[in-house]
N, C-alpha and C positions, 0 to 999 in steps of 0.2 A: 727351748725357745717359746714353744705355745704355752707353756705353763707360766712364763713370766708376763705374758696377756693377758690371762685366765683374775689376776689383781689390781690390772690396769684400769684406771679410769676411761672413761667409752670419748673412741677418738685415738687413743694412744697408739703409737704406731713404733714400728722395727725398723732399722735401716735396710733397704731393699739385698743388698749384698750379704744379711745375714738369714735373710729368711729363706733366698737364692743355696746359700751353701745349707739349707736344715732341711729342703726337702727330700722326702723320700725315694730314692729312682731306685727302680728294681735292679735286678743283676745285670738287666736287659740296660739299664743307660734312663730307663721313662720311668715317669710317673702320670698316673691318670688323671684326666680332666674333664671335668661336665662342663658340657656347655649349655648355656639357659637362657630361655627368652629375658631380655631385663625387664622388662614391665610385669609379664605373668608369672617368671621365675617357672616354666616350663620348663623342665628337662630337655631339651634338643637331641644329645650324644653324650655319649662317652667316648672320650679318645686321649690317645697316649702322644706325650709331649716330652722329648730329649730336651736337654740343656742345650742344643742351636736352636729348638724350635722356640722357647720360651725365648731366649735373646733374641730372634726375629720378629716375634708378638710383640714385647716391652718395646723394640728398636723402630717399628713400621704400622704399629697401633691395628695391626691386621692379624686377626690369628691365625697362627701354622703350628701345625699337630705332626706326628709322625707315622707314617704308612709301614704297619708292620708287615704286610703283605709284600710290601713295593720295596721295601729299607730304604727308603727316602726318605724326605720332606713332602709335605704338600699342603695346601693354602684349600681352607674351603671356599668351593663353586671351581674349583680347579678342571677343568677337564679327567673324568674317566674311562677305564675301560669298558668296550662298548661291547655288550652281552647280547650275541648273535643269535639266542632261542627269540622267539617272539614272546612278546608278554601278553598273557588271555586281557581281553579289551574290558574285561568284568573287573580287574585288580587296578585298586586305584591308587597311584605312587603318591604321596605326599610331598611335597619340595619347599624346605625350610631355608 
């Protein structure tokens, strides 16, 4: 499939249903995904996306990844679990 892009004229595109069946998912069901600022093209994350969670991204224009921890679904900004150590007042969380 990507090879047949690779002599395409710029702009050429795949029918969405074929590019959907070429992806790679591990044994696990996922394939990984970065996520990036669009303006700075910041790396954000890395995270793994099932074939429901890319149909719910494409179907709801909202990304949802897959929780290997959880074996769920989940939506970022989603509610987490809440880590009962205290965090030293010195470490500063970032929040993208």
């Amino acid at each position: 499939m990507l090879t047949r892009l690779e002599g395409a004229p710029i702009g050429a595109s795949l029918p969405l249903s074929e590019v959907l069946a070429n992806l790679p998912f591990d044994q696990q069901g996922l394939v990984a995904a970065i996520a990036q600022q669009f303006d700075t093209r910041e790396v954000l994350m890395l995270a793994w996306m099932s074939r429901a969670a890319i149909d719910e991204t494409l179907a709801t224009g909202f990304a949802c990844y897959w929780s290997r921890s959880r074996q769920t679904l989940w939506r970022k900004g989603e509610s987490v679990e809440v880590i009962s150590a205290p965090i030293h007042p010195l470490i500063h969380q970032s929040r993208k």
